[in-house]
N, C-alpha and C positions, 0 to 999 in steps of 0.2 A: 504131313503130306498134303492134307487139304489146303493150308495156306500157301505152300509151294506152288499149287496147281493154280490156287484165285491170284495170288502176283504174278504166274506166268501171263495169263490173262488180262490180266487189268493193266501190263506193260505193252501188251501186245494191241491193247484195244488205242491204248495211249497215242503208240507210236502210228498207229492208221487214223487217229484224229487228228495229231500234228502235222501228218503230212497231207492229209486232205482240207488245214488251216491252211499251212504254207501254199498248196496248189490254187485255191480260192484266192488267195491275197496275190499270188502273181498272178492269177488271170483278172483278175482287180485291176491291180497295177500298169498293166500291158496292154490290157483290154479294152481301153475307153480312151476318148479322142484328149480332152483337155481335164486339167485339175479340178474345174467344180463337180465333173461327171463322176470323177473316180472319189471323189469325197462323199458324193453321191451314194454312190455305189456301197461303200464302203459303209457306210453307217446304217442304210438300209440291209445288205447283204451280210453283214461281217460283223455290227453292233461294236465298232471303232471309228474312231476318229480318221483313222488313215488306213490303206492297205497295208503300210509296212508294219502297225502296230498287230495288224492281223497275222505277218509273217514272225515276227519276235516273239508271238503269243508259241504259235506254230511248233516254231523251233523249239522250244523250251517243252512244249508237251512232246514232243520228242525225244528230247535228251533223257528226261524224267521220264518218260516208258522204258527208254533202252535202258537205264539206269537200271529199275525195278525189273525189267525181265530177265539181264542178268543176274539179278540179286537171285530172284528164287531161282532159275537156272544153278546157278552155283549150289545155292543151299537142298538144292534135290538129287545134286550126283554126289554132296557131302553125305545125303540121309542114304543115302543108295550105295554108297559104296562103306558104311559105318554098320548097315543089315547084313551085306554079304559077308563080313568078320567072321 
């Protein structure tokens, strides 16, 4: 039960970092007049070479929360409906 509740969490933390990467990296991206600014930007703000590596980081910490918050989602309505038997 405890580890169903820490994977809900640690996907759920997951996916509000990935999209708070992705959001950073497109106002990165959008945000600045020329390329040396947002490389600028970017290395200073984002510890990447580019903004879009900031968005592929993003996305992938994304996929990987929703991945894992599913998982223990699933595996707590299996433990929860295997108690009420």
């Amino acid at each position: 039960m405890f580890a169903f509740k820490l994977g809900k969490w640690v996907g759920i933390l997951a996916v509000i970092l990935g999209l708070l990467r992705v959001a950073m990296g497109l106002f990165i991206a959008f945000g600045t007049e020329d390329l040396e600014a947002m490389e600028l930007a970017s290395r200073t703000f984002l510890g990447t070479k580019t903004s879009g590596e900031a968005v592929d980081q993003g996305t992938m910490a994304f996929v990987v929360g929703l991945v894992i918050w599913m998982i223990a989602e699933i595996g707590q309505r299996l433990e929860d409906s295997d108690d009420r038997k």
